[in-house]
C-alpha positions as CSV (number, residue, x, y, z in Angstrom):
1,X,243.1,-8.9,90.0
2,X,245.9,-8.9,92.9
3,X,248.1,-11.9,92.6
4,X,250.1,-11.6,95.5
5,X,250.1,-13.5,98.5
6,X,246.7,-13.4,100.4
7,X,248.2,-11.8,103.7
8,X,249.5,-8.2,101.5
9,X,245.7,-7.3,100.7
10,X,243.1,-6.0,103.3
11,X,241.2,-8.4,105.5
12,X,237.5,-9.1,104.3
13,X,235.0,-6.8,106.3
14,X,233.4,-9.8,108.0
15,X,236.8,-11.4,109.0
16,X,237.3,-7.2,110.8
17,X,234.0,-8.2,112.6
18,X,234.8,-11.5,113.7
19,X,238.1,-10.1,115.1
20,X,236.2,-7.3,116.5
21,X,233.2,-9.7,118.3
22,X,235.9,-11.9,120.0
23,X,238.2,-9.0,120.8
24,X,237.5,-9.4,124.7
25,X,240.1,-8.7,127.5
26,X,243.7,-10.4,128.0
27,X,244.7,-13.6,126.0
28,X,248.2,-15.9,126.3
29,X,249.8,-15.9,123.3
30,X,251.7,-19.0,121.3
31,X,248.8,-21.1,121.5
32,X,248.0,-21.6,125.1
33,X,245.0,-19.5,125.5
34,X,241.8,-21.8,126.5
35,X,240.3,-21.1,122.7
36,X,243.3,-22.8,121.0
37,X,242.1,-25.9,122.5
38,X,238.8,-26.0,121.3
39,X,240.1,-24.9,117.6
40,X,242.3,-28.0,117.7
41,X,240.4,-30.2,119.4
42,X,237.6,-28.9,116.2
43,X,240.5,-29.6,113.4
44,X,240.9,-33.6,114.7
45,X,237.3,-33.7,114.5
46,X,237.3,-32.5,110.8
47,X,240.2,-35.1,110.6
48,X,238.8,-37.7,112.2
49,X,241.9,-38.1,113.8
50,X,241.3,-37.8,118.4
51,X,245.5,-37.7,118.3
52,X,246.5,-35.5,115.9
53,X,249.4,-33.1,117.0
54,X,247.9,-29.7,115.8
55,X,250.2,-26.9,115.0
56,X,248.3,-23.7,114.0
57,X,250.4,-21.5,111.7
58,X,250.1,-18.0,110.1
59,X,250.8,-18.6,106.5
60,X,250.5,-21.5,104.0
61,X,254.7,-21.1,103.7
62,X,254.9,-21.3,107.0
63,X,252.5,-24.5,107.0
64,X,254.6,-26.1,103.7
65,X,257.6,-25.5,105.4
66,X,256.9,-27.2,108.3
67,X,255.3,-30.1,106.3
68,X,258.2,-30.7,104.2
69,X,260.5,-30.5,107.9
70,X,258.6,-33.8,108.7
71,X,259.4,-35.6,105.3
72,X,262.9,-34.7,104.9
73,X,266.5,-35.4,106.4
74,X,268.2,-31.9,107.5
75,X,270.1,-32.9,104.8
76,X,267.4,-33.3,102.0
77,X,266.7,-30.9,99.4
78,X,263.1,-30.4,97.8
């Protein structure tokens, strides 16, 4: 078993093939690319929840941290 975080292993064959199937052409980065949309337009769906701001972020850290950001003072500690 591999305890370390889940993005220092190899990606999962069919996660190479997805990658590989949608790997078509030019696409903006940071979120503004036409698929984006539907992906967040899909998580307020699963929500329930039409007005959701939806940030899309590479890591669960990276999604904690940014969690905790909106429940704290700059000057809070967790």
């Amino acid at each position: 078993m591999f305890f370390a975080s889940d993005n220092a292993g190899p990606a999962h064959p069919q996660v190479m093939q997805a990658l590989l199937d949608v790997n078509q052409g030019y696409a903006n980065p940071y979120g503004v690319e036409p698929l984006m949309d539907v992906v967040r337009d899909q998580v307020r769906d699963l929500f329930e929840a039409p007005e959701a701001a939806v940030y899309l972020v590479a890591t669960g850290t990276a999604a904690n941290c940014l969690a905790l950001a909106t429940l704290t003072q700059p000057w809070d500690t967790v």
